[in-house]
DRENSE-90468 format. One record per residue (C-alpha): residue in one letter; x, y, z. Coordinates in steps of 0.001 Angstrom, whole numbers, plus 500000, padded with zeros to 6 digits. Example, Ala and Ser with C-alpha at 12.3 -4.5 7.8 and 13.67 -1.06 7.14 Angstrom:
2
A512300495500507800S513670498940507140
***
This chain:
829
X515487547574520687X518119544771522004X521606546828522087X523383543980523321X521514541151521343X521461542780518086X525786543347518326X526150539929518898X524010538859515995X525741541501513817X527100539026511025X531106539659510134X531077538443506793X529805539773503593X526803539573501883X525485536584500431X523276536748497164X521500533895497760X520834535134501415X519420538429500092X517069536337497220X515481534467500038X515425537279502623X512747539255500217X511143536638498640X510360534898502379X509326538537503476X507286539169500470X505060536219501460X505153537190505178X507413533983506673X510000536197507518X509856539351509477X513923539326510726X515769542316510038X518274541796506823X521382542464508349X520768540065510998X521089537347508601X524297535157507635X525855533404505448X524424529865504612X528137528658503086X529394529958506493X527297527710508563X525803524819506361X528576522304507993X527350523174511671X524180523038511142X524519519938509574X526246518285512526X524495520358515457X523048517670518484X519910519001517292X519456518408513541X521572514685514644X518532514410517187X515604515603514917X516409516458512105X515960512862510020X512736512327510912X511217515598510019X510665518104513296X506601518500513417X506993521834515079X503627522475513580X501814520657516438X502759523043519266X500259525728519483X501716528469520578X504793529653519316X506850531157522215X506341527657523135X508035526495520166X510477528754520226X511449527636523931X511894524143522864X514803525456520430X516324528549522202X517270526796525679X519258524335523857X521299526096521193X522007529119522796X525084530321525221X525270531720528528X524601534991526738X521467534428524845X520138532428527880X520034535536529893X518953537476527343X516176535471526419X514970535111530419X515043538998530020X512961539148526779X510583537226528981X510327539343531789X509200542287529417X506129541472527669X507059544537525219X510325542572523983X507692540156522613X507111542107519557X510796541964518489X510421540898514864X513626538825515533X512434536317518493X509234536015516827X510786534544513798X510057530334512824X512899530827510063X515898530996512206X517681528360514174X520977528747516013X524687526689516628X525617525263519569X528806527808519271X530361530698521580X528476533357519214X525088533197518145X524762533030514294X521478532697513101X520498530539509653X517351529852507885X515806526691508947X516078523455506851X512751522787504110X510815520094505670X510194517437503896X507551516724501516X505461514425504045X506852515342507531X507414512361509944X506374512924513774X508680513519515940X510689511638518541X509067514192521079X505630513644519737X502748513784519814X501532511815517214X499879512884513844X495981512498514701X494184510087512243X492167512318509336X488757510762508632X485797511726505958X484375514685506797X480675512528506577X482076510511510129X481206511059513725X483884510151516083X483949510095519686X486635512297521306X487599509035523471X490964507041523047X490269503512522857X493292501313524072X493357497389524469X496051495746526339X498025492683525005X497422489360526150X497982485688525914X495456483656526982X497284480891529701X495369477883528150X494703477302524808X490891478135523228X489382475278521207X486916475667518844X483220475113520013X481505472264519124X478173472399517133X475788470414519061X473046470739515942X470702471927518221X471774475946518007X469077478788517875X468489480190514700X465949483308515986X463772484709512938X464386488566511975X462450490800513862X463816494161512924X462770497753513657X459470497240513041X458802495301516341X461934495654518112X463595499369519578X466177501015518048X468681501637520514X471720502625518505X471832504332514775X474283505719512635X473446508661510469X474341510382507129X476777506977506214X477785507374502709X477045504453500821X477158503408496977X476709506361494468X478624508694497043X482557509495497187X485042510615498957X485866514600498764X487659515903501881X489081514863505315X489373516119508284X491148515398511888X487964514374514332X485782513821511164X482331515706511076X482721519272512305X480057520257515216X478902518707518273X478384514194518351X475326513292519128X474512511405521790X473218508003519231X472647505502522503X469370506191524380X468882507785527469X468618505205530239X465214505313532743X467024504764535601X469286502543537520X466819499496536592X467389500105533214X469254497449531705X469215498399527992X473002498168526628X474580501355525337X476563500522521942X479211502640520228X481411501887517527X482221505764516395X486102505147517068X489206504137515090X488411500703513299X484895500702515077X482212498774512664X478348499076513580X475358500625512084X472505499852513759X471576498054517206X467775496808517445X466293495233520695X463923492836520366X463613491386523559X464811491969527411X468611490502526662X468495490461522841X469466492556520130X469950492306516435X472856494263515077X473384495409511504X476979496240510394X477784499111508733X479369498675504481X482825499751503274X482119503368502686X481015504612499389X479840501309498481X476983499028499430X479018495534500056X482071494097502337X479449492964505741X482206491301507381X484313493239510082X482601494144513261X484124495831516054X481880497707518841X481356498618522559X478732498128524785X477735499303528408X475724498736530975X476328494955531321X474774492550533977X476464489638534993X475125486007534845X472511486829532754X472671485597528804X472492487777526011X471894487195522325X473628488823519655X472482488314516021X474016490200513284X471684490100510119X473718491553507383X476715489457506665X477378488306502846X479539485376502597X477613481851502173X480724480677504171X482442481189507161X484455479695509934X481994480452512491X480164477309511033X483014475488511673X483535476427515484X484900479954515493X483960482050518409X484068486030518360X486224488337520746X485426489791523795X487483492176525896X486318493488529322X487751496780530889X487241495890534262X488673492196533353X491466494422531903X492122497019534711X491680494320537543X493366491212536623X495243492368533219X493496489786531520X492541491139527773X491076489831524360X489499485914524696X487193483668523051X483575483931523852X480524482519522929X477948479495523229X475226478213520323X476841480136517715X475412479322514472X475721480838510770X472721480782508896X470761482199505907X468726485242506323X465236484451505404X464052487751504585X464238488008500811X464632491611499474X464882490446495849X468348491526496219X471948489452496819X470792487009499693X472358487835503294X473976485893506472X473311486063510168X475754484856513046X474085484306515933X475754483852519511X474828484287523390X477710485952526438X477353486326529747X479581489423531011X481773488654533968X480049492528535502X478039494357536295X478096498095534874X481071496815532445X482533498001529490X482777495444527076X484118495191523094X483154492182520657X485356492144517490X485909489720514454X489589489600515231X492131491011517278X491866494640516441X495277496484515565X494649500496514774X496555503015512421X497689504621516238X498440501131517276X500799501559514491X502542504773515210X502852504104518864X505539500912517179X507138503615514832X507512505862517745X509572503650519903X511614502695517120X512560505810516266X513350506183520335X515361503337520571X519115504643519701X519836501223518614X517112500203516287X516764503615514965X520536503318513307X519115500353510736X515510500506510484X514297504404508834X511035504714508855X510005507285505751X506342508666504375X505969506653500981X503477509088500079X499651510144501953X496605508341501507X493379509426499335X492103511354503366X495765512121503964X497152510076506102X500717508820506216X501720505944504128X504592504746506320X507935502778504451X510680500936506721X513832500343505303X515871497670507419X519328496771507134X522457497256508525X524643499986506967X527592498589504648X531276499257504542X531684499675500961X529292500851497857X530112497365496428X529169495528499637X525509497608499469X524975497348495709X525372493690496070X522394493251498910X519561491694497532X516123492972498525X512759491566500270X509791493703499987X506527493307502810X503510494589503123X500311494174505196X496623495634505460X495687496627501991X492381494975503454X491828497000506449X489848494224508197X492132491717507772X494296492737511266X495845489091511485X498348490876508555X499584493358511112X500319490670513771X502212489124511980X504304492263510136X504300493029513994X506002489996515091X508467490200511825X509827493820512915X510266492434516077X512450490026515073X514398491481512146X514950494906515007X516167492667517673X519994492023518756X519503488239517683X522285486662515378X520082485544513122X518399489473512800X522047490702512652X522773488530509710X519575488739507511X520172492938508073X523885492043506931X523171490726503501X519602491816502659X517354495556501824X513930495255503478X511180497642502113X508347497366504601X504815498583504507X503282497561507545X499816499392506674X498847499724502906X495512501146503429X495310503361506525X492041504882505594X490400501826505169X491774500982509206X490282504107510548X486870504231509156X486623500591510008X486056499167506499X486054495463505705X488041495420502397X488003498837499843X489741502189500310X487936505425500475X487642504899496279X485016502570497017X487213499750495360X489229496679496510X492990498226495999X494232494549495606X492762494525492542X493412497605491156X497671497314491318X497630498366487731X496042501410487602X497379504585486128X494937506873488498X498118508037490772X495701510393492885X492850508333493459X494682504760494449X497854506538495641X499249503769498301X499438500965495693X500898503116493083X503640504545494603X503895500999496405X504385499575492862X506670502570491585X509044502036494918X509276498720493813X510008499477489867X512625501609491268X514270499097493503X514024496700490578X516376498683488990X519037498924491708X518861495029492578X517435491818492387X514164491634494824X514680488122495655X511161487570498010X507742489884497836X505111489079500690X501483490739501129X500152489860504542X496248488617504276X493517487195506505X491427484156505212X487710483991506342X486686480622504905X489900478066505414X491970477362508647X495624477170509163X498149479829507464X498926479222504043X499469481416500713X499206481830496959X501849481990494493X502719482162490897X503590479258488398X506842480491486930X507373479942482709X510613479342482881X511951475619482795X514840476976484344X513273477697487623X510926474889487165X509270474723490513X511151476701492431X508562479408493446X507111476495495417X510513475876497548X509716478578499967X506464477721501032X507367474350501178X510571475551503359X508157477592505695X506125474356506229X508373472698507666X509472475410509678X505788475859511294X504370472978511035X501737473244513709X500406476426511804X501141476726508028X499801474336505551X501250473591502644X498100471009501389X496612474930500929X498805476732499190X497698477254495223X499837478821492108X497448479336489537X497314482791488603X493401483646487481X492068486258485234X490645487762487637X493451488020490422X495847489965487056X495352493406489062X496356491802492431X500354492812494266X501816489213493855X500597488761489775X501994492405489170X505367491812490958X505539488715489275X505301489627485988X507569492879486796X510190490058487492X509773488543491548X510296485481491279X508861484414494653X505796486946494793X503361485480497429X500003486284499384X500466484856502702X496904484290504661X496638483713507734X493293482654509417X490687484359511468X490253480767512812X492846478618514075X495319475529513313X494086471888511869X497877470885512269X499754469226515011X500005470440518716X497320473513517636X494657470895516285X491367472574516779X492301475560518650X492250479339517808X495164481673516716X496313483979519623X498300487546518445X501345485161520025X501150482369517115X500421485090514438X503832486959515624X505608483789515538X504757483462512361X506924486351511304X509871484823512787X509273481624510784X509383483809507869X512891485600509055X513787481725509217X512571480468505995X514540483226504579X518022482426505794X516667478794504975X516168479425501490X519917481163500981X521891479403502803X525236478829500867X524688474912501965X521680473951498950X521132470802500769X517498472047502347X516817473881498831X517680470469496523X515839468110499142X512642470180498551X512782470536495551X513349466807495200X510289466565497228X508230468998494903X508971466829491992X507944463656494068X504524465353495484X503898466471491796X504362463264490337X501315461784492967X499228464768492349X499653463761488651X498886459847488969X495873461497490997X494305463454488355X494718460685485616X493875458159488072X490539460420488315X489844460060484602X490330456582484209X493862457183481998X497329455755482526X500034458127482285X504113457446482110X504857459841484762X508874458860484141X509074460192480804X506389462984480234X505161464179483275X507515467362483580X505967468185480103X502372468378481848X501163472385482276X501240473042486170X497889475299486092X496074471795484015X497006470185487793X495510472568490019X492016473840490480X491347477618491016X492092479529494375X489361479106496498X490154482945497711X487643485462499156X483865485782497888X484954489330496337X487916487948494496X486141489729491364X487015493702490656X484330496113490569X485563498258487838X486530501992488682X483589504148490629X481685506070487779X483485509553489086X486715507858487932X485704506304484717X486460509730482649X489631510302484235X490894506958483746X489803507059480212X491704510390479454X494902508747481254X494926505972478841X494132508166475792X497231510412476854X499616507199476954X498144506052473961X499390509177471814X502426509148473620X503165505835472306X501788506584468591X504126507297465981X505299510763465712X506434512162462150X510067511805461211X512050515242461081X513531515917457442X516089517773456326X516135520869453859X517324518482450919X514948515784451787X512045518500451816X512907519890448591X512954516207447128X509208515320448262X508453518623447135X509595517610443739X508474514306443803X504393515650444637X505311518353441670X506341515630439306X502974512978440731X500965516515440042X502432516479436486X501978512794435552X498357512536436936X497372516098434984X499468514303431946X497223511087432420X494023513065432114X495599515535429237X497219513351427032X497213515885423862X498938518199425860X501453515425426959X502647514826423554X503430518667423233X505300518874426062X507586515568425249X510121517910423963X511026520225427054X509996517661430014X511692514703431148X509229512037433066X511427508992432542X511233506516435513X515091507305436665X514465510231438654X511501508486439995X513548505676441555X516058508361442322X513774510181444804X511552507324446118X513997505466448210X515182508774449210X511415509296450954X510323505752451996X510469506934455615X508851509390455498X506000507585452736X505935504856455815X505614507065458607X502134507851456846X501378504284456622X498133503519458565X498578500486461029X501845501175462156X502688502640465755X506048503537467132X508046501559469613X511431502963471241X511449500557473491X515733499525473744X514537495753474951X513235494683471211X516209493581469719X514593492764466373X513704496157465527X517080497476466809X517928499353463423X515870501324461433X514257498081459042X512737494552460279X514794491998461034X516645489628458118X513839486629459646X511098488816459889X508897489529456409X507899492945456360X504506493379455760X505129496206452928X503056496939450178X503395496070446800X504016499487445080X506496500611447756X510387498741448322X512091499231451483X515065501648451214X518512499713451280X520048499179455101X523320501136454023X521010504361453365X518679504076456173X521801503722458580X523167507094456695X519918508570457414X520205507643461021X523561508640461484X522634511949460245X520427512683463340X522273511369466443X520155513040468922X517003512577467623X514764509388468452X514854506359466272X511402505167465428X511248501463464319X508558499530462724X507390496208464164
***
């Protein structure tokens, strides 16, 4: 049909065999429709495509070509650009005659084309597993639970920092606490629907959630008179169920539970309309389920106003007057529940107006940051953002790895590695502030940045639990369950973020040391930042998972506490990131939280966190960590001198307590650390729930598959040594029919030999495979037990054989072994 086109895409060099392969198997399945001989070589043009401006351009970070609609539109965005003078007027001709459009050849998605004098067309590179979204954009559209409404509005907050600092308010002891009215006498003016709760789970996901048309959930207003407020929270982190009025300016607001379960009342996040200025309102939420909080300690909620926003650029602040936590006094027979109670006046009339536990920070707020790193030509040379893997709804587990590229193998094999992570709570958004404000620094120009990217690996994970950010959930995935607790499961598909999380981190374990591990938190009951670490074993390093805290300290003083931080590791926080990395070998595995509150300390004394103190925060911890290597150990011996001084008082402390004396100069090293300190006083839900019931079978089948992976599998034997346990059970046949026979016995005296010699001969022959039927014992080929290294127990170990059987002699069992080079040594414990 193209005369001209199809001459210059004639191909000069022979067939390929490969080419023809994946010519008919792509047209078999219908991806490829391009005539065969306009195909090429891939050997022929592998290098230019390789080193083409687009693939340098695109190519690493996945091209999401599947987000443009229509495809002459996609195939606009590649022609233009790769093709010469020739094809350009070719393809402006092609578009001038709509019957060109059928060519099978332009209508193609498999080829792509050089930058060179001649066109030469190639199959297109496999994306990758998890594509990445392109520099270009747009951006890949959060997936939600198919049982979710969600408003087809973006919802966008500007940054701010407020020009005065907000103090806590002051209980006066005379604050409201209004009695629960509920539906009953008030008006419901705002409901979700169909909310799966406990006994449900997740099954599928889709992009805009529930298919069909959202209801309209706030009521219809009367008129311009009508000053009934319009709630919504059906939008990305958005968290309320139900809005009851039970009076002109009050309202009683129930949040809405983690999904698929019937707990976690603690996030809130929602919009409201159809404000009037100078008047006060009342909000009460009746649901909450901690006995403790900071708002009865002076904590005020967030407000944002869009007009406030729009008109004077001022965004998230403090509000709120007679706030006071309280006990619910309606008693359901069930776990008792918490209201906060608080009154606003909106600074307008007909505003839009948000009230949220903390400052939010989204799954898109997230992308929007990836995006203009991956813009930036400078930052976008050390910092390569990757997919780790996709969530349970499937969305993109995102994994930064920052440093600065080396001039020898030796000089990167010798980098030492700090892994970070942040929201495997979703509602805990202080996390991502502070992840935020560590990218910034570690991706700036700064000599410090340059240096830390010089000698260090950083794995980052600046959102662990996506799903959890999108629905709006307090504290579980879409499993229903807490994922900090669950950091040891073997159920890949149903907790996927933490277990490839702790695989990438197994992995890197085995290319080099991982020298810090850090999993950003929020802390709803204590002030200040602090964090929680691990008491290390070890005399060796006696203390010294306590120098970087202590370091960090110092290096915020006006914000992180050390007085907080705990290293007792509890029963119940075994499943929890820090306790697993620790025991996989991390040293200094931490939980850093951070506050919803504000600072205690120094020039902060009674006022709130802005994002601006939570970012700095991440720069302390850049900081701390050129602190704590520095070449010059002064800083790392002085606190550790100091550790040794603050234990001894805490000591003296405890004794003092009890009435005893102690000699602190001779025994007091000798003392267990986790006898000194009490138990972290963590979150209310510090306890796991177990797996959801759907899960219990599969888990169980998981473990029973491991188990008879690791059970002892029957030793391989040789022709000879068959023939000779053949013989032996012959000869045990014969004795045992002797035994019962024994007139026959004497008869046979003559012709049959049963003297013990040929006995003895065969048994030590068999004793592995006699022992491999042994009840009790299970196999281990593990190469890190160095007393079952050869084929018997160790010379100080007593083998626990019995008394009618005698190991085989070393020199034989190591003949037996060398017999069978290839096959797997099975030793006995």
């Amino acid at each position: 049909m193209f005369p001209a086109l199809e001459t210059e895409l004639k191909p000069e060099t022979l067939s390929d065999p490969y080419e023809d392969f994946m010519h008919h198997h792509l047209q078999y399945y219908g991806y490829f429709k391009a005539q065969k001989g306009n195909l090429s070589s891939s050997a022929t043009h592998q290098c230019v495509w390789k080193t083409s401006p687009r693939y340098t351009l695109n190519g690493s970070y996945g091209e999401r070509d599947d987000l443009i609609s229509d495809t002459l539109e996609k195939e606009s965005f590649l022609w233009p650009t790769c093709l010469p003078s020739t094809g350009h007027a070719q393809i402006d001709a092609v578009g001038k005659d709509p019957l060109m459009l059928s060519s099978p050849l332009l209508r193609s998605r498999q080829l792509l084309y050089d930058d060179l004098d001649e066109v030469n067309p190639r199959l297109r590179e496999p994306r990758e597993l998890f594509s990445f979204f392109s520099s270009r954009g747009p951006l890949q559209a959060p997936k939600w639970p198919i049982e979710c409404e969600v408003i087809k509005e973006n919802i966008h907050h500007i940054e701010w920092v407020p020009p005065e600092p907000e103090y806590f308010y002051q209980p006066t002891g005379d604050e409201k606490e209004p009695e629960i009215v509920g539906e009953e006498q008030g008006t419901v003016v705002y409901q979700l629907d169909s909310v799966p709760t406990e006994g449900a789970y997740f099954t599928s996901s889709r992009i805009g959630g529930k298919r069909g048309i959202i209801k309209e959930l706030a009521v219809t207003l009367q008129g311009p008179e009508d000053n009934t407020l319009l709630f919504e929270s059906r939008f990305e982190s958005g968290n309320l169920q139900k809005a009851v009025r039970v009076g002109v300016y009050e309202y009683e607001l129930t949040l809405r539970t983690d999904l698929y379960t019937d707990k976690h009342t603690q996030w809130f996040y929602f919009r409201v309309q159809n404000t009037r200025k100078e008047v006060t309102y009342r909000f009460t939420i009746v649901n909450l389920l901690k006995p403790k909080s900071l708002y009865a300690v002076g904590m005020k909620p967030l407000m944002y106003s869009q007009l406030d926003a729009t008109t004077y650029n001022v965004g998230w602040r403090r509000e709120g007057h007679e706030i006071k936590y309280y006990k619910n006094s309606a008693d359901d027979g069930q776990q008792p529940l918490y209201c906060l109670t608080w009154t606003v006046q909106f600074p307008h009339d007909q505003d839009t107006c948000f009230f949220a536990h903390f400052y939010p920070y989204t799954y898109t707020d997230l992308q929007c940051y990836l995006l203009s790193i991956v813009n930036n030509p400078i930052q976008s040379q050390f910092c390569k953002p990757r997919a780790l893997c996709r969530s349970l709804a499937g969305n993109t587990v995102y994994l930064l790895t920052i440093t600065n590229p080396s001039r020898t193998p030796q000089e990167a094999a010798a980098k030492k590695a700090v892994v970070l992570s942040a929201r495997v709570h979703p509602g805990e958004s202080n996390g991502s502030w502070i992840m935020r404000g560590f990218l910034d620094f570690i991706l700036s120009n700064s000599p410090d940045a340059q240096l830390l990217r010089d000698i260090f690996v950083f794995k980052v994970i600046p959102m662990l639990n996506p799903d959890g950010v999108i629905v709006g959930n307090y504290r579980c995935s879409l499993a229903g369950r807490d994922l900090n607790r669950h950091y040891k499961t073997v159920l890949k598909d149903s907790f996927p973020c933490i277990w490839y999380t702790k695989n990438m981190i197994k992995r890197l374990l085995e290319e080099r040391e991982v020298l810090l591990y850090c999993d950003f938190h929020g802390h709803s009951r204590k002030n200040n930042i602090f964090l929680y670490g691990c008491n290390s074993n070890s005399r060796k390093h006696w203390l010294h998972e306590r120098v970087f805290p202590l370091m960090l300290s110092k290096n915020a003083p006006d914000k992180f506490s050390f007085d907080s931080c705990n290293f007792k590791v509890q029963k119940c926080k075994e499943g929890t990131g820090r306790v697993v990395m620790w025991r996989m070998g991390v040293i200094n595995s931490y939980t850093i939280e951070s506050t919803f509150g504000g600072s205690t300390l120094g020039s902060k004394r009674d006022t709130h966190f802005t994002v601006e103190d939570l970012k700095s925060l991440g720069y302390h911890v850049c900081d701390t960590i050129l602190d704590f290597c520095d070449p010059d150990q002064t800083k790392y011996t002085q606190c550790l001198q100091e550790l040794k001084e603050l234990l001894q008082q805490e000591i003296h402390k405890k004794f003092s307590n009890f009435g005893q004396d102690v000699d602190l100069e001779a025994s007091w090293s000798d003392i267990p650390l986790s006898d000194i300190e009490s138990s972290t006083s963590g979150s209310d839900s510090s306890l796991s729930d177990g797996l959801p019931a759907h899960l219990l079978n599969i888990a169980n089948e998981l473990n029973q598959k491991m188990l008879l992976k690791k059970a002892k599998k029957k030793r391989l034997q040789t022709r000879k040594q068959r023939n000779e346990q053949y013989q032996k059970n012959y000869l045990m046949r014969e004795l045992k029919l002797a035994e019962d026979t024994p007139t026959q016995l004497s008869g046979r005296n003559k012709g049959t030999s049963l003297e013990p010699p040929l006995t003895s001969l065969v048994l030590p022959k068999n004793k592995e495979t006699v022992q491999s039927k042994k009840p009790g014992f299970t196999a281990s080929c593990s190469p890190k037990r160095s007393t079952n290294s050869g084929l018997g127990p160790a010379p100080d170990v007593k083998a626990n054989w019995p008394r009618t059987r005698y190991p085989a002699p070393r020199k034989e069992r190591s003949a037996v072994a060398a017999v069978y080079p290839s096959l797997h040594i099975y030793t006995y414990p």
